[in-house]
C-alpha positions, -999 to +999 in steps of 0.1 A: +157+097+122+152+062+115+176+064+079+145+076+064+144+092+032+117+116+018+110+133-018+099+168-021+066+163-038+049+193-054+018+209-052-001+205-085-031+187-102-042+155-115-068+132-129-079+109-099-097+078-105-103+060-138-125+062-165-118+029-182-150+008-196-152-032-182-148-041-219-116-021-224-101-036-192-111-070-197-095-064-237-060-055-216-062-085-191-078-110-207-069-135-181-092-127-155-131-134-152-154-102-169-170-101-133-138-085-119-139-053-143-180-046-128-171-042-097-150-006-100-179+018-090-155+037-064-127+044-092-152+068-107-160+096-116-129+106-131-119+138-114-095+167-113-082+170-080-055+202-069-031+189-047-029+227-030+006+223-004+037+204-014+047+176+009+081+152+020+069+117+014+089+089+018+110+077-009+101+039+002+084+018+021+091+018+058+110-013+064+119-039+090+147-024+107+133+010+107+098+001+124+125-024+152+143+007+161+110+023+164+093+000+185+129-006+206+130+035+210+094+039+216+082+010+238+054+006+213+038-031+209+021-037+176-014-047+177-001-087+164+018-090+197-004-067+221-037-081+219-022-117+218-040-128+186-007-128+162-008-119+122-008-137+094+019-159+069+029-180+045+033-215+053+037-240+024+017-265+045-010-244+046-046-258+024-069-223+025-095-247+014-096-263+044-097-233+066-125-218+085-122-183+065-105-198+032-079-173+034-049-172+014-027-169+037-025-187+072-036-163+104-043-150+126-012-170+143+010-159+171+039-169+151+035-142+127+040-108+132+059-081+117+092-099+127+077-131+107+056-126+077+065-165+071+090-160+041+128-149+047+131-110+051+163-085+062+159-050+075+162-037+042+127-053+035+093-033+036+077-039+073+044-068+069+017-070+095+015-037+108-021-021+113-030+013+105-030+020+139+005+008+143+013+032+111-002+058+129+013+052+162+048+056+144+034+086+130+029+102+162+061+093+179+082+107+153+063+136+151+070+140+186+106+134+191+118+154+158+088+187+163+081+181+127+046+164+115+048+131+101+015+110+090+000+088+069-007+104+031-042+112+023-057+091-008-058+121-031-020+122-020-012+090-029-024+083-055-013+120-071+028+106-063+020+076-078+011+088-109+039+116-107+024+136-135+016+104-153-024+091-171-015+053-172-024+026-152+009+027-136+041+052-134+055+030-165+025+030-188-006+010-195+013-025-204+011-046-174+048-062-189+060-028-177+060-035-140+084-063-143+111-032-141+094-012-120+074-031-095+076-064-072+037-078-082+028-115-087+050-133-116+061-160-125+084-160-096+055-156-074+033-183-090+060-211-082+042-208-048+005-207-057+001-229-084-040-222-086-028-188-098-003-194-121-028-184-149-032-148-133+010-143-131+022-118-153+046-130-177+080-125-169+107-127-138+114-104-115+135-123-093+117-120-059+087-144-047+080-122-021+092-091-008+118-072-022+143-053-002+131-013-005+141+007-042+147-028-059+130-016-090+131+014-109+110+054-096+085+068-108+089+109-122+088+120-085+120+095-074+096+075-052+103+035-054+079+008-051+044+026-054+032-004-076+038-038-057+062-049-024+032-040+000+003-023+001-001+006+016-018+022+041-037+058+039-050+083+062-087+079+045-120+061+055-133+044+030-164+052+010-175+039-019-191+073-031-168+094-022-153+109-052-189+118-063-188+149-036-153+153-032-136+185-027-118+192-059-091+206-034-073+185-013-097+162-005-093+144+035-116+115+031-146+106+046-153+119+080-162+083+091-161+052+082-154+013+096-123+004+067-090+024+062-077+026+026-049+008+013-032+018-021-006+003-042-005-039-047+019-061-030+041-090-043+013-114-042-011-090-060-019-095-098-010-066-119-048-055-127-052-047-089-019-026-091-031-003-110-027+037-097-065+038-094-074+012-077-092+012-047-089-012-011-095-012+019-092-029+058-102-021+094-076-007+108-070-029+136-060-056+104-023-068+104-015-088+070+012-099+054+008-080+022+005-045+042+027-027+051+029+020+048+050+047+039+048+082+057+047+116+049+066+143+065+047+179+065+071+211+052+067+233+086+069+227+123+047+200+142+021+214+170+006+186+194-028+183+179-056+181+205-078+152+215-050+127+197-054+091+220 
């Protein structure tokens, strides 16, 4: 349904987290303040995780036209239209400095919303200002109307297709050059935009300042596109910053509460450092930006209608 397409990912293992030391990081991005490579505590301990039950997850990022004929089928309203309060954009005009929060990016506005992240996007686009509770709320409906179970992937998921059987900071090795080919981050082509930033641009063109339209740049092992860059992506998980200290080693859910969702992966305006596979963020889930968007995961087996589910 939808034109979506999904990768057979396998069950296996994998080292989760990272491992690297604040002077080896700040040795391979030498462009950004030492401060930033202290503040990782949650990317550790390394871990071996066992990924137990193989899993459909989708081979891009859900875009535009797949969440309208969602919403058109469904009679869903995204939280940036239902509770009248609007997302967030780009607008040239727009001095952050001069704003109450100091945000990058103008919002929240009733002008933006997933139909207008503020930049030019087709169908064939990733989907911006969506919530996790919007993700979710697809999640549901499709799981209802095709009696299979689709949901957002767990962290340990995630970040285990990223990699794709892979130790490097990204699916295309340790250079942050490498993403140029294989993922839409902040470049030069960005930095045009934000010229405060320029300095933190990786070298290079990848001919999109902002999003590019779904499988633009090249898979990782497992055939999924875009991992690294386009949008971030929402998980299933509560955050905790402690987490992988007393994590199952086998498929582990998450916390059981929390007050943020996680978000994995970089967007187009993020710099390459905070694309790497193990790093960590995170938003309520009531936040709509234009840097976030999801992918889904379809379970192998039939879907049962899960109890207590608003």
């Amino acid at each position: 349904m939808l034109g979506m397409q999904f990768v057979l990912v396998p069950a296996g293992e994998f080292m989760m987290g990272s491992a690297e030391s604040p002077q080896v990081l700040a040795a391979a991005y030498p462009q950004l303040e030492h401060a930033r490579f202290l503040d990782l505590a949650d990317e550790t301990p390394l871990h071996r995780v066992k990924i137990t039950r193989a899993f459909y997850f989708g081979q891009h990022e859900v875009t535009v036209g797949q969440f309208r004929h969602f919403l058109q089928a469904s009679g869903y309203r995204p939280e940036s239209e239902a509770d009248g309060t609007g997302g967030y954009g780009y607008n040239p005009d727009y001095d952050p400095s001069r704003s109450e929060s100091g945000d990058a990016f103008e919002g929240r506005d009733l002008r933006y919303s997933w139909r207008d992240p503020g930049f030019a996007q087709d169908d064939s686009h990733p989907v911006t200002n969506v919530s996790w509770n919007d993700a979710a709320a697809m999640a549901r409906w499709l799981s209802e109307k095709e009696g299979q179970t689709y949901r957002l992937p767990t962290e340990a998921e995630w970040e285990y297709a990223a990699r794709a059987g892979t130790r490097t900071r990204y699916h295309s090795g340790d250079d942050p050059q490498s993403l140029l080919t294989a993922a839409n981050v902040f470049d030069s082509d960005a930095a045009r935009n934000w010229a405060k930033w320029r300095d933190k641009a990786l070298p290079g063109n990848d001919g999109f300042a902002f999003t590019a339209p779904v499988g633009s740049f090249a898979p990782n092992g497992f055939g999924l596109y875009d991992m690294h860059g386009n949008v971030w992506e929402w998980c299933a998980d509560w955050h905790s910053d402690d987490y992988y200290a007393h994590s199952p080693a086998d498929d582990p859910p998450g916390p059981a509460t929390g007050t943020v969702r996680v978000r994995r992966g970089g967007s187009w305006h993020t710099w390459p450092f905070y694309a790497r596979a193990s790093y960590r963020n995170w938003n309520s889930a009531q936040t709509r930006y234009t840097l976030v968007g999801f992918r889904l995961v379809r379970e192998l087996g039939s879907y049962s209608t899960p109890k207590n589910v608003p």
